[in-house]
N, CA, C and O of each residue as an XYZ file, in Angstrom:
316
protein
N      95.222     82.963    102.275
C      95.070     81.536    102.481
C      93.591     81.248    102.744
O      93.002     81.688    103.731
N      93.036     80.499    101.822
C      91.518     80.265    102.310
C      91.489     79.665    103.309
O      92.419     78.989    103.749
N      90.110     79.870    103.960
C      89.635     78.745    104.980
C      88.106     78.247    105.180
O      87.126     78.930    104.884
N      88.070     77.143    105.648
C      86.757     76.480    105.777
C      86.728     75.612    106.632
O      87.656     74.973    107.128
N      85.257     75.566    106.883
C      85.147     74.839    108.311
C      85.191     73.541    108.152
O      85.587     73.213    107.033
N      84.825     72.337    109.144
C      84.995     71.184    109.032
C      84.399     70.248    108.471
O      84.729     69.157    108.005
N      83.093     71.054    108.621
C      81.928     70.386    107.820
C      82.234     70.411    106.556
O      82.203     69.251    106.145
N      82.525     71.171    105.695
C      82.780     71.500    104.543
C      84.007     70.938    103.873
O      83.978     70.563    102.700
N      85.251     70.875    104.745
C      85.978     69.779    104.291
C      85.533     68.759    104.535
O      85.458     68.295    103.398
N      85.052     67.793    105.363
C      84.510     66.537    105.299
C      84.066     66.276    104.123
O      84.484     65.293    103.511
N      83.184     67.075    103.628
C      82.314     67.033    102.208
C      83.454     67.177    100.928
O      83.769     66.442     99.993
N      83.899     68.544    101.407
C      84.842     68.301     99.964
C      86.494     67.952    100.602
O      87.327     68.857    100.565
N      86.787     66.862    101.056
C      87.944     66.213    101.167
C      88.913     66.289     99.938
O      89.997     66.862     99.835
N      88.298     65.641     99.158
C      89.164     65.200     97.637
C      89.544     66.360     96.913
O      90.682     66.536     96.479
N      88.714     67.056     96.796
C      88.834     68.751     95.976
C      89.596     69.535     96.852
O      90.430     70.068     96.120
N      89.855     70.049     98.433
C      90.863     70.229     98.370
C      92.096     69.527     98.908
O      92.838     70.143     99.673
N      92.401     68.077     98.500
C      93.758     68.194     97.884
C      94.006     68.122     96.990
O      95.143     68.546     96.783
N      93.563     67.800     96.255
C      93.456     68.531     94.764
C      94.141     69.643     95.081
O      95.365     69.535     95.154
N      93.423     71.139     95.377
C      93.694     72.380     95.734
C      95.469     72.222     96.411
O      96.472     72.817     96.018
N      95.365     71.432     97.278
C      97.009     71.554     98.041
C      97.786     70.714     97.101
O      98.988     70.949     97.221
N      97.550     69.917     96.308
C      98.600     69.230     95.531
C      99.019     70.674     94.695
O     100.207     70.971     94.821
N      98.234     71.559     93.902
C      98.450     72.083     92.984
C      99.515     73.421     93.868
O     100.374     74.061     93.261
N      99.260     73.580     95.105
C     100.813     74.461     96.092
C      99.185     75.227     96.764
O      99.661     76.325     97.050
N      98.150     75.305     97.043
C      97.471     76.008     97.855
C      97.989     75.581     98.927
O      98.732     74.601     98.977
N      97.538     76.497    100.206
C      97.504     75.866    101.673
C      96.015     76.229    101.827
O      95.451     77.152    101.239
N      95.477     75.396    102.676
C      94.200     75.579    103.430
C      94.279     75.419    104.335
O      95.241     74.705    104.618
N      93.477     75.859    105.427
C      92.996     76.209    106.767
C      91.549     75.636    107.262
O      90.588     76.280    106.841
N      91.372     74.949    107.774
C      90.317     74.177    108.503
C      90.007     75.012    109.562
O      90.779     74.984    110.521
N      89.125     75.690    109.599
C      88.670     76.468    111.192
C      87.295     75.511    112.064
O      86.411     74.920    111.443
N      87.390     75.547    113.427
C      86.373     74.804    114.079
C      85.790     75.717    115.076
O      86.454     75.861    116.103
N      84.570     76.427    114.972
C      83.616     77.748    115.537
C      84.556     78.575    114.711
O      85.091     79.366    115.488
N      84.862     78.699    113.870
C      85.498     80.276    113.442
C      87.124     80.332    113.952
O      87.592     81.470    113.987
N      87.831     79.467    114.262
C      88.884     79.737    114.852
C      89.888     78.537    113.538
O      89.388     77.572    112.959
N      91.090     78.946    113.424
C      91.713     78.031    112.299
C      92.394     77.302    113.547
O      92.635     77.743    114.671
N      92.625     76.049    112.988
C      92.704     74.527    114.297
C      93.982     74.033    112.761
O      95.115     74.255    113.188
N      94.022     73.741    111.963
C      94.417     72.743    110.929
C      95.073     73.544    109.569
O      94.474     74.238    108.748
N      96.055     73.307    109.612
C      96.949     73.973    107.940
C      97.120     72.671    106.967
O      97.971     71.785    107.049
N      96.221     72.795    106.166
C      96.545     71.352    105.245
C      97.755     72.478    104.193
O      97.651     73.653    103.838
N      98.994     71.283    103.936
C     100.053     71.528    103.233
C     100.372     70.366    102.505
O     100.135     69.226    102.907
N     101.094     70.748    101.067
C     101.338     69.665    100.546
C     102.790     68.770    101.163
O     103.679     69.456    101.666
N     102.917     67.709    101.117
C     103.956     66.950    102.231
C     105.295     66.209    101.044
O     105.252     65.300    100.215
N     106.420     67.174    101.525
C     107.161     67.338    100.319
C     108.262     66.447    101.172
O     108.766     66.890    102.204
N     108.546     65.288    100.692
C     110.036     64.270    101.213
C     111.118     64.964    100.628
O     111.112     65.605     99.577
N     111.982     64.784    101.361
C     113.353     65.381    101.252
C     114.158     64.167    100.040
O     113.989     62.955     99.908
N     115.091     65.185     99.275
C     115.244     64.662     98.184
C     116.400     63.776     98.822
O     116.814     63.805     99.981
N     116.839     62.925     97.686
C     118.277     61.785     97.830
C     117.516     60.534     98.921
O     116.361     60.312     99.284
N     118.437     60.102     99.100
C     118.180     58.816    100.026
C     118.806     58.905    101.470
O     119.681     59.685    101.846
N     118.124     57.880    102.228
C     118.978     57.868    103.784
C     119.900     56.923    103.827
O     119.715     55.757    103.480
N     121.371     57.588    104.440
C     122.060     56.887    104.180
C     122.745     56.274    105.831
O     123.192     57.011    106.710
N     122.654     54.740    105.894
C     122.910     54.070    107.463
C     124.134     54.658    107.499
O     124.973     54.814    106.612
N     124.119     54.991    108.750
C     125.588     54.851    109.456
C     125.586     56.845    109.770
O     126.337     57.404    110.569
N     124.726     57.423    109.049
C     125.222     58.604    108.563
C     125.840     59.588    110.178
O     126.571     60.578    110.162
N     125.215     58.855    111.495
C     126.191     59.837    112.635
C     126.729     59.184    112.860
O     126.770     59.394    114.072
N     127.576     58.033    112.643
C     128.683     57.318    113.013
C     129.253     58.437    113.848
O     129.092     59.608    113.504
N     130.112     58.005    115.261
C     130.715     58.810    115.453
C     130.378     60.175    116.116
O     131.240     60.999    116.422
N     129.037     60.334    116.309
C     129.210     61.548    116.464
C     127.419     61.769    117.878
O     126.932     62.730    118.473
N     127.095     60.343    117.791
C     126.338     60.296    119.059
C     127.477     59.218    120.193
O     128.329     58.427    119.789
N     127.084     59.565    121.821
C     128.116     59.232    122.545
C     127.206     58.329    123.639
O     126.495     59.164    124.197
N     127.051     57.639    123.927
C     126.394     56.686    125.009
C     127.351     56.669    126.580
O     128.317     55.959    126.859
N     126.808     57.504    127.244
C     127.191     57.113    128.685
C     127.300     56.313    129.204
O     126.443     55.447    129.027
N     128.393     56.038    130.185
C     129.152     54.657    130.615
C     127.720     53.851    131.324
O     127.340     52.699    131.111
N     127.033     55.022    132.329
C     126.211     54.614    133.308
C     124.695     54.349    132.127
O     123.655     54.537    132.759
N     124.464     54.011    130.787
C     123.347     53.739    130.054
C     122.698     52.666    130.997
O     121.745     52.925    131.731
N     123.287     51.462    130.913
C     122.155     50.050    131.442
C     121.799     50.513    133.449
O     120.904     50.127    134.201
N     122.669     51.212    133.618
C     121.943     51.236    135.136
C     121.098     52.012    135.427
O     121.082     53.154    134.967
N     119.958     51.418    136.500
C     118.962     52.236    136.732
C     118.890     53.139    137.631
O     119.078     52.729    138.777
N     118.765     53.793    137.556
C     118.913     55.342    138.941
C     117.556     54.502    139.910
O     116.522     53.926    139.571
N     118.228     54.808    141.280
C     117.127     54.452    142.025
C     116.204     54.660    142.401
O     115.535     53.917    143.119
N     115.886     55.865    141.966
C     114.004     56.439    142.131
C     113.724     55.406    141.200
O     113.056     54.539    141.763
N     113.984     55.094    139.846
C     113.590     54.205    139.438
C     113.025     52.511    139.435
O     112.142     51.785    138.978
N     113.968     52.509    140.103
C     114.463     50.600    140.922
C     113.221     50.685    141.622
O     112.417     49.758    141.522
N     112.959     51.736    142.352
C     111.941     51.703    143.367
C     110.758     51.762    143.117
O     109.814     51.376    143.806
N     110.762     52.385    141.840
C     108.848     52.793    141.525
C     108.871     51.311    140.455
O     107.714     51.069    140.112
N     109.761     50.412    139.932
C     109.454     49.343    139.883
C     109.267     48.324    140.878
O     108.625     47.278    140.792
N     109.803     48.706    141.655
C     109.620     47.409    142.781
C     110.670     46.494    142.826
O     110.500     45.335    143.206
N     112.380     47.203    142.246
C     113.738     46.391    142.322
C     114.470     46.880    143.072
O     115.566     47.101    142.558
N     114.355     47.278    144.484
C     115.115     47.571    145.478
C     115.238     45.987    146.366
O     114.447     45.101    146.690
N     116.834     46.273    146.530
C     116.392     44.738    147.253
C     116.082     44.556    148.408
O     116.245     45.498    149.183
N     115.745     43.778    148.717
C     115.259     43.490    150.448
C     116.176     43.918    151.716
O     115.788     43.695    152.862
């Protein structure tokens, strides 16, 4: 996997993705150390479809109430 520093991608930005469109990976290093994996960014095929966890996430009875450490570090404890 090549790599190059930052300076050098700054300069050549466009060329490599170019390079990652065509399936390279590159590596951005900053002092000599690799910081950055440029990859090409592949969407998942088909479409999203609503509704798709129907059923299968569960909401707790206690959702809208606030636990009272909370109440308190807002400032809704009552008098």
């Amino acid at each position: 996997m090549p790599m190059t520093n930052i300076s050098e991608a700054k300069a050549q930005l466009s060329a490599l993705i170019e390079r990652v469109l065509a399936g390279e990976e590159i590596i951005i290093a900053k002092a000599g150390k690799p910081v950055v994996r440029l990859q090409k960014f592949d969407r998942p095929e088909g479409y999203r479809r609503p509704g798709a966890l129907k059923g299968l996430i569960r909401i707790g009875e206690d959702f809208d109430e606030l636990p009272e450490d909370l109440r308190g570090a807002f400032g809704m404890d009552e008098p």
